[in-house]
C-alpha positions in Angstrom: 72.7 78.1 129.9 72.5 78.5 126.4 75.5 77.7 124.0 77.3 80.9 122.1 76.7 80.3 118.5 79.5 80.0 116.5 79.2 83.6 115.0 79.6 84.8 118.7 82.0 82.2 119.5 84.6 83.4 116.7 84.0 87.0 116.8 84.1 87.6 120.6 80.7 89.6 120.7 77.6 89.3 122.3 75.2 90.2 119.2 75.2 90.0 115.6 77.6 92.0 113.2 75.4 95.1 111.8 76.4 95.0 108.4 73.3 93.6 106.7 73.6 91.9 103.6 72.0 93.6 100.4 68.3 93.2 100.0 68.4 93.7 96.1 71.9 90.8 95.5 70.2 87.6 95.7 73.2 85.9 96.0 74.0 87.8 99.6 74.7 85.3 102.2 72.9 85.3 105.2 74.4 86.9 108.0 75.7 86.1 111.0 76.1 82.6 109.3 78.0 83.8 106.1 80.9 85.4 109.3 81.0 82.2 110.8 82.0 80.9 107.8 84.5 83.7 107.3 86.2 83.3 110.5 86.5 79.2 110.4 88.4 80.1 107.1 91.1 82.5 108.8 91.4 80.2 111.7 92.8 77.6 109.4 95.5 80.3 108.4 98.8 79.5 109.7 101.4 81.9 111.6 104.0 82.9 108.7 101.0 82.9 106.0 98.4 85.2 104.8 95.7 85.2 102.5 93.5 87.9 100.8 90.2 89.1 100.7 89.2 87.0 97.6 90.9 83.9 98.8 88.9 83.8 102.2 85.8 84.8 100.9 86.4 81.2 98.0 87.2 79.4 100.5 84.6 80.2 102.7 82.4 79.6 99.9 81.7 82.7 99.5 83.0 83.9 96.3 82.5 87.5 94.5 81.8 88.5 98.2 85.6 90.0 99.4 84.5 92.8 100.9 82.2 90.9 103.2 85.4 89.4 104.7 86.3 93.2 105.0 82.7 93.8 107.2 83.0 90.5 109.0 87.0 91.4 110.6 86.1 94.6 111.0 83.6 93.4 113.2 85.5 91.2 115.3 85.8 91.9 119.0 89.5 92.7 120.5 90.0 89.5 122.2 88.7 87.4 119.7 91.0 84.5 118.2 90.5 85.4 114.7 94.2 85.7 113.8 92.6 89.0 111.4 96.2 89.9 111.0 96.9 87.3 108.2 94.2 88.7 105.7 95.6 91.6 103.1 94.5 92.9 99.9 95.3 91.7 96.7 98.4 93.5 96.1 99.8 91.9 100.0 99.5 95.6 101.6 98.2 96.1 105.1 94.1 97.2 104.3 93.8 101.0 106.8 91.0 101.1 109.0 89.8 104.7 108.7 87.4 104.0 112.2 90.5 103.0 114.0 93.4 104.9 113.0 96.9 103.4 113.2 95.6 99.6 112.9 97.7 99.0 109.6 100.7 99.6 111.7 99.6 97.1 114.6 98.7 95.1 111.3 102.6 95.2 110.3 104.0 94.7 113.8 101.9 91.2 114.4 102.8 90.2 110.2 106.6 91.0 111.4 106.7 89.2 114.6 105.1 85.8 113.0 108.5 86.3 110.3 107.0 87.8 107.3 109.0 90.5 105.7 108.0 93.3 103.9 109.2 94.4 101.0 110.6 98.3 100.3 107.2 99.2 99.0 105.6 98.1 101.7 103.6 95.2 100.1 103.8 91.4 101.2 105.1 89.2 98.5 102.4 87.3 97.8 104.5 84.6 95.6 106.5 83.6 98.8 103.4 84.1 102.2 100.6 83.6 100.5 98.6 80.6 101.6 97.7 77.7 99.5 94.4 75.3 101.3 95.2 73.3 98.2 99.0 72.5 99.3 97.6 72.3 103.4 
């Protein structure tokens, strides 16, 4: 039997993502490798903490590539242990997923129940849940 790579391993799928990586930006990572990379990087994200687009695609070492973080949760099975919760956008608000209505809100309710509070905006305060690999 042949081992799940780790692309299929983290996501929870059987095939590759299809989001397919420019053909005319060079600098493109391949995928499914780039997601692997991706998802080891929000697996290291704690339960209180989150992190931005920007700060997994760095540390993934994938930088100037934040919306590819964007195509690789998005493509994330159900089950899968990706906590995709803990990843906002640079202002700390709750990305909506136009394909699946009312995910922002299940988005909120997991945020809330691992203790983060939001404030009266709606954003995360950044300052106070963001996470810092550097202070890990």
């Amino acid at each position: 039997m042949r081992k799940k790579s780790t692309f299929t391993q983290y996501s929870g799928g059987d095939k590759p993502a299809t989001a397919q990586a420019s053909d005319t930006d060079s600098s493109a990572p391949e995928l499914p490798n780039a997601y692997a990379l991706i998802y080891a990087s929000v697996l290291q994200i704690p339960a209180g903490r989150v992190a931005t687009y920007g700060d997994i695609a760095a540390m993934a070492g994938l930088p100037n590539h934040a919306r590819m973080v964007g195509y690789a949760l998005y493509n994330l099975a159900n089950d899968s242990p990706v906590p995709w919760q803990r990843i906002v956008n640079a202002r700390g608000i709750c990305s909506v997923d136009k394909a699946r209505p009312g995910r922002g809100n299940v988005q909120r309710e997991l945020l809330a129940a691992e203790g983060i509070a939001f404030k009266a905006n709606g954003c995360i305060d950044l300052q106070r849940y963001r996470y810092r690999w550097d202070s890990a």
